[in-house]
C-alpha positions in Angstrom: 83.1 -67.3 -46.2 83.4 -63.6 -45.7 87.0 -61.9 -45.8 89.1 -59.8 -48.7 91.3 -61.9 -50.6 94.8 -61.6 -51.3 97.2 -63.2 -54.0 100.6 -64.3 -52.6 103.7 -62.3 -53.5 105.5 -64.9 -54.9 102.8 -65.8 -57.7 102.5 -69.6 -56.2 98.8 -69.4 -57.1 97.2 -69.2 -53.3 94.8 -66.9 -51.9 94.7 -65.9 -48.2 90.9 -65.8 -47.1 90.5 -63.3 -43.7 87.9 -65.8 -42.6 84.9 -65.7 -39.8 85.9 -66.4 -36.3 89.0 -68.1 -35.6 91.1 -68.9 -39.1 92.5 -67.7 -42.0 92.7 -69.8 -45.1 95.2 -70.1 -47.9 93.1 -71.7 -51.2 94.7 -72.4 -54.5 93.0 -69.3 -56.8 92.1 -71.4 -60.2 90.3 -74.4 -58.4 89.6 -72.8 -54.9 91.0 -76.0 -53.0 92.3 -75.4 -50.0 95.8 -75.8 -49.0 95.9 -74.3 -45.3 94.0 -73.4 -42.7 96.0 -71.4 -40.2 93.7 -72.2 -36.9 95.1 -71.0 -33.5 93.4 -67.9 -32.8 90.7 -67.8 -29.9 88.7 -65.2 -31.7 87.5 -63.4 -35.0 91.0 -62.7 -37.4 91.0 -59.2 -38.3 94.3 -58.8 -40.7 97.1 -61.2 -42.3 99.7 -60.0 -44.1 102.6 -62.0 -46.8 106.6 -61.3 -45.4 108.3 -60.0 -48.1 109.4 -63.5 -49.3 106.6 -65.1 -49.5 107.8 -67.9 -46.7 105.4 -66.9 -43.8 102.3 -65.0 -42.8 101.3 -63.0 -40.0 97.8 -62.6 -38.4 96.3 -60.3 -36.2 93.1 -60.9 -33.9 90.1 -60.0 -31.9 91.7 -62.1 -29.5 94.5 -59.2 -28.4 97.0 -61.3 -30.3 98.6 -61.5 -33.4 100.6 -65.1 -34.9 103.2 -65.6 -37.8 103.3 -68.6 -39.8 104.9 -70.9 -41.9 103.4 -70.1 -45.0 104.1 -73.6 -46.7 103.3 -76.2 -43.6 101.0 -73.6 -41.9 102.1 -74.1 -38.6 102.3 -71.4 -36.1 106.1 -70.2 -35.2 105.4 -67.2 -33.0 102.4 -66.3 -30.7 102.7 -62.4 -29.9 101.2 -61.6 -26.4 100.9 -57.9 -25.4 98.4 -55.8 -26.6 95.3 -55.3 -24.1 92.8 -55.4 -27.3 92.2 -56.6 -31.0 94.8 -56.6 -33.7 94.1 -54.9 -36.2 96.6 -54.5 -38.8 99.9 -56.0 -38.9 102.9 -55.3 -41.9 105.8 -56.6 -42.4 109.3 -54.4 -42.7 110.6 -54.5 -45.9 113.7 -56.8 -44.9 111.3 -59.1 -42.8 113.2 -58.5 -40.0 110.3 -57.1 -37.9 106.7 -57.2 -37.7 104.5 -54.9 -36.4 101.1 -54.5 -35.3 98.1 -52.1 -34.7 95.7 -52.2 -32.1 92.4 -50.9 -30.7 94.4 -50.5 -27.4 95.6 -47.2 -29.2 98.6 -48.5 -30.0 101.4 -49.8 -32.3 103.9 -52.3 -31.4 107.0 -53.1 -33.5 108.3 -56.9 -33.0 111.4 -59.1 -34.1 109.8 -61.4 -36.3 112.5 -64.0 -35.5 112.1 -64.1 -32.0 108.9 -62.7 -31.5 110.1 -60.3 -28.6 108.6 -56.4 -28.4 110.9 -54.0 -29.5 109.1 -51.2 -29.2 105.3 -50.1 -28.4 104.6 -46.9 -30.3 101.4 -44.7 -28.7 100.2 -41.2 -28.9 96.9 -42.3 -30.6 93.8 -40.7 -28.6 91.8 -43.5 -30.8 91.9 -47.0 -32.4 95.3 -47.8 -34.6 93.7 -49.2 -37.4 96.2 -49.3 -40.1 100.3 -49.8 -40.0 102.4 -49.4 -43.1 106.4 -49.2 -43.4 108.3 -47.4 -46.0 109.7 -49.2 -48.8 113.3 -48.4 -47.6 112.2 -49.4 -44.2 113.4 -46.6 -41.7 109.6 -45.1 -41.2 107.1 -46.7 -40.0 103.6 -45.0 -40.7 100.4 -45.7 -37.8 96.8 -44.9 -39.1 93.8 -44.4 -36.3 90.0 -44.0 -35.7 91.4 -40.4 -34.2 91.5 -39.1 -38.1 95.5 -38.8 -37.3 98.3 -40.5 -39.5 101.6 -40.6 -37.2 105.2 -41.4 -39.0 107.7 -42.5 -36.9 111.4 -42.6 -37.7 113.3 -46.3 -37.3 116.5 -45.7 -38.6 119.0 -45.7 -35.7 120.5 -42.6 -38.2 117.7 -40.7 -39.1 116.6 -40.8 -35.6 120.3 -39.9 -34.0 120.2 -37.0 -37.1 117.0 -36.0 -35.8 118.8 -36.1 -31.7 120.7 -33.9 -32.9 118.7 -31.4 -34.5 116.4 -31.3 -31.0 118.0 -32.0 -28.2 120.3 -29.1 -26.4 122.3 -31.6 -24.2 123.2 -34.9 -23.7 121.4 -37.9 -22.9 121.8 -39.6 -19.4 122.6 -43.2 -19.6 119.1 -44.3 -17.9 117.5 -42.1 -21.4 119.9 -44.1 -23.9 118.7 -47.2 -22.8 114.8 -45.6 -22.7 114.7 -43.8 -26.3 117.0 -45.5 -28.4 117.3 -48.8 -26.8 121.1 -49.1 -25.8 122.5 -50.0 -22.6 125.3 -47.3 -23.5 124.6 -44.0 -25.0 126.1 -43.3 -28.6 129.5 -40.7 -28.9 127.7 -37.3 -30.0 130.1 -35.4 -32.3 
């Protein structure tokens, strides 16, 4: 087996193994039995990653995907399609509302980790995303790459209309509310 092993959050005594080709592997961590495998990917698994309650995993692949599952039964519960190459890194938001991933396609995507629909696909990268990290509070969302460049994006619908504010010397056109921030009807500016 070859892979870095990680203890679950929740202290239920399992260790995820970020296994050769196609699998990752959940093994109890006193007598190495194992108690999942999590089989679905068509290529190498790259990253894998506890939600904050312990109740599912998420996986990213050389296979341009990345999969969350049910962390007791082990089956698969979302399939997320949209990156053109690996997965790198995926992490969790603090609430485990969202998921997002990195990818050697430069970019970052940001998911709903109910639904598994795209909310948003981060970019500016001129190299690999390797790494993706959220703040503890959850309203930044932090993208490492092969480009020696760390990029911190805001997620807060607040921060980001604080920010709006700070920048922008007019106001946004419906077709740019529903572009940038995602609403089909721009926000009252005071």
């Amino acid at each position: 087996m070859t892979g870095k092993e990680l203890f679950t959050p929740t202290g239920q005594g399992g260790v995820v193994y970020n296994v050769a080709w196609d699998a990752a592997k959940v093994r109890d961590w006193v007598t190495g039995k194992e108690l999942l495998s999590l089989s679905g990917h068509s290529g190498y698994v790259f990253a894998v990653a506890w939600s904050p309650d312990g109740n599912r995993l998420a996986t990213g692949s050389i296979d341009h995907t990345a999969k969350v599952w049910n962390a007791v039964t082990g089956k698969e519960l979302l399939s997320l399609s949209g990156h053109s190459d690996s997965v790198s890194s995926v992490a969790w938001s603090p609430d485990g509302r969202r998921l997002t991933t990195g990818s050697y396609d430069n970019t970052a995507k940001v998911w709903d980790a109910a639904t598994g629909k795209e909310l948003l696909s981060l970019s500016g990268h001129n190299g690999k995303v390797s790494s993706v990290a959220w703040s503890p509070d959850g309203k930044r969302l932090a993208t490492g790459s092969e480009d020696n460049t760390v990029q911190v994006f805001a997620m807060d619908i607040d921060l980001l209309m604080a920010l709006a504010r700070q920048r922008v010397t007019r106001n946004l056109t419906t077709d740019e509310c529903k572009k940038y921030l995602h609403v089909d009807k721009c926000p009252p500016i005071p």
